[in-house]
C-alpha positions in Angstrom: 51.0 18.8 -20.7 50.9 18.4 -16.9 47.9 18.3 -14.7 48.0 21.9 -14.1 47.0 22.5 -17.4 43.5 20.9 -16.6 42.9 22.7 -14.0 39.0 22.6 -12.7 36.9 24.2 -10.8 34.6 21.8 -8.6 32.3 24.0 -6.8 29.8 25.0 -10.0 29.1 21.3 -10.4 28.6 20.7 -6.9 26.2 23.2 -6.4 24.4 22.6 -9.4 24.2 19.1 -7.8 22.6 20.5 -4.4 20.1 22.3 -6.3 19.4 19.0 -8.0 18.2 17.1 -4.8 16.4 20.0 -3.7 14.3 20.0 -7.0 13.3 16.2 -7.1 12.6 15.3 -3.1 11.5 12.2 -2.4 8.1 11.6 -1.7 6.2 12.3 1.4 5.6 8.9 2.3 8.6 7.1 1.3 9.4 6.6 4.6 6.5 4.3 5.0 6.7 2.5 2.4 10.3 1.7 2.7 9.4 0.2 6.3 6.9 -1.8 4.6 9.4 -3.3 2.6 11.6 -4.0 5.7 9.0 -5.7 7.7 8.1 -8.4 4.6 11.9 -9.3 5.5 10.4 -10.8 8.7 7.3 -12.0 7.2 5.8 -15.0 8.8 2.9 -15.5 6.5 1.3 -16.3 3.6 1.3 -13.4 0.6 -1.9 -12.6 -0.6 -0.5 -10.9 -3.9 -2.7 -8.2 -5.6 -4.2 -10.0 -8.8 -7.4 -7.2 -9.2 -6.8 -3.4 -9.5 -9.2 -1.5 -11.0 -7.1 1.4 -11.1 -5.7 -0.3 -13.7 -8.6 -1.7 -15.6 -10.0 1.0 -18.0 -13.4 -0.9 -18.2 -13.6 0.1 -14.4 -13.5 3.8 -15.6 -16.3 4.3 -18.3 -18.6 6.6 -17.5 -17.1 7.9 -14.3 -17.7 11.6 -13.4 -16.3 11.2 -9.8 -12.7 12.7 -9.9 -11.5 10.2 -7.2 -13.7 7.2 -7.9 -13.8 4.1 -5.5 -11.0 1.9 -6.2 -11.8 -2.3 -5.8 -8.2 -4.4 -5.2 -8.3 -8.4 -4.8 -5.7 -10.1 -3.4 -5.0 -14.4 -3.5 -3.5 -16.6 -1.1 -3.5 -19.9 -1.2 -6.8 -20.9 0.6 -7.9 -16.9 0.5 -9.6 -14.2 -1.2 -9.6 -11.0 0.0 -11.8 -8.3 -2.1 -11.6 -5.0 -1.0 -13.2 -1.5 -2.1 -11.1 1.9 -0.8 -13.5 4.7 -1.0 -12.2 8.7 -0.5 -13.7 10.1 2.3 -12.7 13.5 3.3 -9.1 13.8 3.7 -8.8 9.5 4.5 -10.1 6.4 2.9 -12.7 3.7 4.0 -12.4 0.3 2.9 -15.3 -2.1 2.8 -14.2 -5.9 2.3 -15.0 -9.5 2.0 -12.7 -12.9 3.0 -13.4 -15.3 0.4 -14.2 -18.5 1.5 -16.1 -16.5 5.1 -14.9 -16.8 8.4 -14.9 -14.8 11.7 -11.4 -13.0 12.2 -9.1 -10.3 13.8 -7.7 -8.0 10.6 -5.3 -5.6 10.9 -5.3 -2.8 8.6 -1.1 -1.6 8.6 -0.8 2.1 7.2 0.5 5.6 7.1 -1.3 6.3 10.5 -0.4 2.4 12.3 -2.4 -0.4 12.6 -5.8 -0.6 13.1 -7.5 -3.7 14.3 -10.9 -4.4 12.3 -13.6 -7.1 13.5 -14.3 -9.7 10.8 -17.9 -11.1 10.9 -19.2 -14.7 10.6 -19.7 -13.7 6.7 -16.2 -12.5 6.1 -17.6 -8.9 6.0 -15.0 -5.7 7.8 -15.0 -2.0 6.9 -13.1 0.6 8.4 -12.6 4.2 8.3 -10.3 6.8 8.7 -7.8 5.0 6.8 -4.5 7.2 5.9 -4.2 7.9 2.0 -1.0 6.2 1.2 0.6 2.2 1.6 -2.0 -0.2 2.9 -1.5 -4.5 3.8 -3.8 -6.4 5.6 -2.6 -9.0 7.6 -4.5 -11.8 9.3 -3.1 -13.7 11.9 -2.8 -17.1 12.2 -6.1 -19.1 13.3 -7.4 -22.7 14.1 -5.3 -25.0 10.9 -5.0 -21.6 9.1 -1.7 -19.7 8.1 -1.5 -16.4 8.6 -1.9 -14.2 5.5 -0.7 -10.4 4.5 -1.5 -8.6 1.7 1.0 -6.9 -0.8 1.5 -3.1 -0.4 -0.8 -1.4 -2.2 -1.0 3.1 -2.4 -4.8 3.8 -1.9 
C-alpha cells in the first residue's frame, strides 16, 4: 500500500471546524476579564480574596421571589474587610459597601465601563451606581502606614 491509497479529503473537516467556532463564541466580555487578569501581573498591592459569596450560599436564597436578588461579597486582606452588596438596577448594578476596621479613603471601582472613583466616609461607608454588569475589583490605594489593597475579580 502507498500513500495514495489513503487518500483524504481535508476540506469537510475543516469546515465542520469553522462552523464549530462560530457555534461556541466566546463571551461578550472576555475581553475584560482577560485584561483583569493581565493587570494583577503588575499588581502592587495587597489581595483582598473573596471569602463571602452569597451567590453561592443557598441559605442566602430561601424565600427569594426576586429573579435577580441582591448579591453580598466579602473580601479579606490582611488588616481589611471589605463587605459589599451589588444590587440590579435597570440595565447596571449599585453597590453599597463598608471597610472593616472604618477609615476615610479614595476607592476605585475597576469594571466593564473603567474606573470609577468612589468617596469613602469617616465610617467606611461608599456606594455607587451605574456600575457595568460584568468583572468588578476594588482597589484602594496606598494611605498613611497602609498598603494598598485590590479585590479579586468578581462577575456581578
Amino acid at each position: 500500500m502507498s500513500a495514495r491509497d489513503f487518500e483524504f479529503d481535508d476540506d469537510p473537516l475543516l469546515a465542520e471546524l469553522r462552523r464549530a467556532g462560530e457555534l461556541d463564541a466566546p463571551p461578550a466580555d472576555l475581553d475584560v476579564a482577560v485584561k483583569a487578569a493581565f493587570s494583577l501581573q503588575r499588581l502592587d498591592a495587597e489581595l483582598a480574596e473573596l471569602t463571602y459569596d452569597s451567590a453561592e450560599d443557598e441559605r442566602a436564597l430561601v424565600g427569594v421571589r426576586n429573579a435577580e436578588p441582591s448579591r453580598f461579597l466579602t473580601f479579606e486582606a490582611p488588616g481589611l474587610i471589605v463587605e459589599v452588596e451589588s444590587t440590579p438596577e435597570g440595565g447596571a448594578r449599585r453597590l453599597v459597601g463598608q471597610l472593616t476596621p472604618a477609615q476615610r479613603a479614595q476607592l476605585e471601582i475597576r469594571h466593564g465601563g473603567g474606573t470609577k472613583p468612589v468617596e469613602v466616609d469617616d465610617l467606611g461607608r461608599f456606594s455607587a451606581d451605574g456600575i457595568a454588569p460584568g468583572p468588578i475589583s476594588l482597589h484602594l490605594p496606598p494611605a498613611e502606614g497602609v498598603a494598598a489593597v485590590t479585590t479579586d475579580w468578581v462577575i456581578v
